[in-house]
C-alpha positions as CSV (number, residue, x, y, z in Angstrom):
1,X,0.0,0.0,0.0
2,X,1.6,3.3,-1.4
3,X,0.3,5.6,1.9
4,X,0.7,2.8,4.2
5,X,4.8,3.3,3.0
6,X,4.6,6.7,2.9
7,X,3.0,6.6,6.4
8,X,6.2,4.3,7.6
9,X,8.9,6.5,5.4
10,X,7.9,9.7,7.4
11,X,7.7,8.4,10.5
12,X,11.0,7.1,10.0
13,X,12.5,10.6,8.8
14,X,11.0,12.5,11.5
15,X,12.8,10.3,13.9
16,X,15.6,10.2,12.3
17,X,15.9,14.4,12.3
18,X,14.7,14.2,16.1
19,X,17.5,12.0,16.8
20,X,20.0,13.8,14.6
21,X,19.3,17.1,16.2
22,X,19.3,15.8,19.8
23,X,22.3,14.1,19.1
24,X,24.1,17.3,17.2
25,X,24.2,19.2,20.5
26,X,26.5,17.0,22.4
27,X,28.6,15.8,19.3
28,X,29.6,18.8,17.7
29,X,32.0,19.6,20.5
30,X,33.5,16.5,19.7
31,X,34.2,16.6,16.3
32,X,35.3,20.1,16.2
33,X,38.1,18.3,18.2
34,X,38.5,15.5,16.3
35,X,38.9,17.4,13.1
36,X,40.7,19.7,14.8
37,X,43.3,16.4,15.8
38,X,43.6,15.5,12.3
39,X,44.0,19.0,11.2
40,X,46.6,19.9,13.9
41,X,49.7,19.9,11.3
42,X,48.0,22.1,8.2
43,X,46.7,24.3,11.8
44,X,50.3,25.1,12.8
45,X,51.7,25.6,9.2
46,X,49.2,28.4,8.3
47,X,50.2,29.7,11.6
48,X,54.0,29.5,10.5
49,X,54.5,27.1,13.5
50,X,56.6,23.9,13.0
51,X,55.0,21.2,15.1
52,X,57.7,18.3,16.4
53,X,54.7,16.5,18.1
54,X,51.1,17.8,18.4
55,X,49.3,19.0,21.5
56,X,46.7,16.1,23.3
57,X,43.2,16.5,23.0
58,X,42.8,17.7,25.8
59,X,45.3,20.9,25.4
60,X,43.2,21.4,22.1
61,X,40.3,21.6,23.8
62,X,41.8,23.9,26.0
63,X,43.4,25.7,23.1
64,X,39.5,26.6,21.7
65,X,37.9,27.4,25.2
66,X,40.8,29.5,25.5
67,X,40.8,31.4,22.2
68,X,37.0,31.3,21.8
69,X,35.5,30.8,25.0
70,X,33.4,27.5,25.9
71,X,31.7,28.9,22.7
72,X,33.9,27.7,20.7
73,X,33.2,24.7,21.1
74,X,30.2,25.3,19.0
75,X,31.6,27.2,16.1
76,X,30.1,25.9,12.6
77,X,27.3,24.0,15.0
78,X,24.4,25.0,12.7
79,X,26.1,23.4,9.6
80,X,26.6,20.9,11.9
81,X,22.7,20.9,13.3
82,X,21.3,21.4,9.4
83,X,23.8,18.2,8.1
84,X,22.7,15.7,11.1
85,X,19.3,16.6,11.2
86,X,19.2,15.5,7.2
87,X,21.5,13.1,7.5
88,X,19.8,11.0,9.7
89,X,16.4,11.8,8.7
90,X,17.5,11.0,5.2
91,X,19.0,7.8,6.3
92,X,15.7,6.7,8.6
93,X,13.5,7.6,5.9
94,X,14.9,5.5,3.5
95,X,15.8,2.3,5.8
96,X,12.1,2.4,7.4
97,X,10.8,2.7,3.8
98,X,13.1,0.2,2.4
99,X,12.1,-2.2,5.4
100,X,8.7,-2.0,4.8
101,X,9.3,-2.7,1.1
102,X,11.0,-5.9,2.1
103,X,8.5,-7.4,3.7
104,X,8.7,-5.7,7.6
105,X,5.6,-7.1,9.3
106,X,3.6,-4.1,11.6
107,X,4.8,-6.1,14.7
108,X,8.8,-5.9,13.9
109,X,9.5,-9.1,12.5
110,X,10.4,-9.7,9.4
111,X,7.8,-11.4,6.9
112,X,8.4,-13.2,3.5
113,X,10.3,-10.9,1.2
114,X,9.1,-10.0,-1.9
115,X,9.6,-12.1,-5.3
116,X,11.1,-9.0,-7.2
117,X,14.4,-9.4,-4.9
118,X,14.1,-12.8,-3.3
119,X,16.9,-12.0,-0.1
120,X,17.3,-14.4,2.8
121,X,15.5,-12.6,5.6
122,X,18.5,-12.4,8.1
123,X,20.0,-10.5,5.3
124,X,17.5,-7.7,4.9
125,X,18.1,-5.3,7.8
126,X,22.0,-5.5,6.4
127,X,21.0,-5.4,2.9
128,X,18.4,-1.5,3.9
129,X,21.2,-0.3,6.5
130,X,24.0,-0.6,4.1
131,X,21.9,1.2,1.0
132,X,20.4,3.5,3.3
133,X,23.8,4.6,4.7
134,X,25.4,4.9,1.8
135,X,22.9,6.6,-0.4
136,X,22.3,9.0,2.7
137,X,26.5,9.5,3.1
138,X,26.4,10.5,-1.0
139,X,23.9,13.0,-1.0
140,X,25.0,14.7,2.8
141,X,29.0,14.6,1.8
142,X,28.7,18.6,-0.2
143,X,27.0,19.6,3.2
144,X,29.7,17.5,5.3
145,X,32.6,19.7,3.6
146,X,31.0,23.0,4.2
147,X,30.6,22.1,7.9
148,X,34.0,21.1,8.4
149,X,35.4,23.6,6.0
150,X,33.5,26.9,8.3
151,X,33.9,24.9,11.5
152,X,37.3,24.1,11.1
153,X,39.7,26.8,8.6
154,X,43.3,26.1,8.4
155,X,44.0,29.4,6.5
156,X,43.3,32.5,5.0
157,X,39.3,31.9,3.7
158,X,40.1,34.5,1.2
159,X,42.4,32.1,-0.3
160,X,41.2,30.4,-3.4
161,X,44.4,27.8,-3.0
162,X,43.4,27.0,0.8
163,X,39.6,26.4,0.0
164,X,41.2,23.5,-2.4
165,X,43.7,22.2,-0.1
166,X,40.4,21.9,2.6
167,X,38.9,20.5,-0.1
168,X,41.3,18.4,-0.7
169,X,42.1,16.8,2.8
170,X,38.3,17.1,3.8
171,X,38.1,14.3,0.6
172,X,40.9,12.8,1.7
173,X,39.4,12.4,5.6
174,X,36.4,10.7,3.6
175,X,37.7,8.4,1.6
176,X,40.1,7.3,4.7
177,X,36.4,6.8,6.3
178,X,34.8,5.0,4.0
179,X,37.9,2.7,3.4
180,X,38.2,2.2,7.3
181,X,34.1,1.2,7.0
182,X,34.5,-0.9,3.7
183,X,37.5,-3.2,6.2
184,X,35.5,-3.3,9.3
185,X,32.4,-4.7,7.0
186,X,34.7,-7.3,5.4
187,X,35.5,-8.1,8.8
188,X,32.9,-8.7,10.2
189,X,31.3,-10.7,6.9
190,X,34.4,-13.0,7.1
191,X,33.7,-13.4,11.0
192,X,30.2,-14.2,10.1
C-alpha cells in the first residue's frame, strides 16, 4: 500500500531528524576536536608554527575554550545541526521505507520478502542499513565539507588555494572513512 509506505517513510525521517538534532548538541563539540586532531599539522603551518609532536586533545580543547570561550566549542554548529538533522532523517527515511518494502511485518518481524528481490531474511536489515547509509552519506557529503570547512579553517578563507587544499584533505578524511568502514564490514562478513 503506497500511503501505508509513505505513512512508515515519514515516521522514519521524523525520527531520524529528532534523533540527529538531539544528538548534534552534544557531538559537535566533539568533532570540532576530532577534526581539529587531524587538522593539527595544516593548523600550525598556516600559523607559521613547526609542530615536532602535536598538542593532546585535551590541550586542544583547552586551546579553543581559551581562544573562543566555551563557545567555541560550537563554532560551525548549525552546519553541523542542518547536516545531522538531514542526514539521519534521510537515512531513517529511507531504511524504514526500504524495510517495509521488504516485507517488515507491523509487529517488527520480518515477513516473506518479496519475489522481485528474493533475499534471505536475516540479510534484509544488512541489505536496507547498508543502502540507506550509503545513499544518505552520498547525497549529505557537499553539506559534510561545508561544515568542516567553516567549523574548522586552516587558512586564509580569502584564499582560493586553501579552499582547495580543505577541499582536498576534507576528501581525503572521507575516503580514509569510508575505506576504514569498507575493512570493518569485510571483517565482520568473514567473521560471520
Amino acid at each position: 500500500n503506497r500511503n501505508r509506505l509513505l505513512d512508515v517513510s515519514l515516521m522514519g525521517g521524523v525520527g531520524g531528524a529528532t534523533a540527529g538534532a538531539l544528538i548534534s548538541f552534544g557531538s559537535a563539540p566533539f568533532e570540532l576536536v576530532k577534526v581539529r586532531r587531524q587538522l593539527e599539522y595544516a593548523i600550525a603551518e598556516s600559523k607559521g608554527i613547526k609542530l615536532v609532536k602535536p598538542p593532546t586533545t585535551g590541550q586542544a580543547v583547552r586551546d579553543i575554550v581559551r581562544g573562543s570561550g566555551y563557545r567555541g566549542l560550537y563554532i560551525g554548529f548549525p552546519l553541523h545541526l542542518l547536516r545531522d538533522t538531514a542526514g539521519t532523517s534521510l537515512y531513517f527515511l529511507e531504511y524504514d521505507g526500504m524495510r517495509y518494502l521488504m516485507g517488515r511485518l507491523p509487529s517488527g518481524e520480518q515477513g516473506p520478502t518479496p519475489p522481485w528481490l528474493p533475499l534471505p531474511a536475516s540479510i534484509v536489515p544488512f541489505f536496507c542499513g547498508s543502502f540507506s547509509g550509503v545513499t544518505s552519506w552520498a547525497l549529505i557529503y557537499p553539506l559534510d565539507v561545508c561544515v568542516t570547512s567553516v567549523a574548522y579553517p586552516i587558512g586564509p578563507s580569502d584564499n582560493s588555494t586553501a579552499l582547495k587544499q580543505r577541499y582536498r584533505h576534507v576528501h581525503w578524511l572521507a575516503k580514509r572513512r569510508e575505506a576504514s568502514q569498507r575493512h570493518s564490514t569485510a571483517s565482520s562478513e568473514v567473521s560471520m
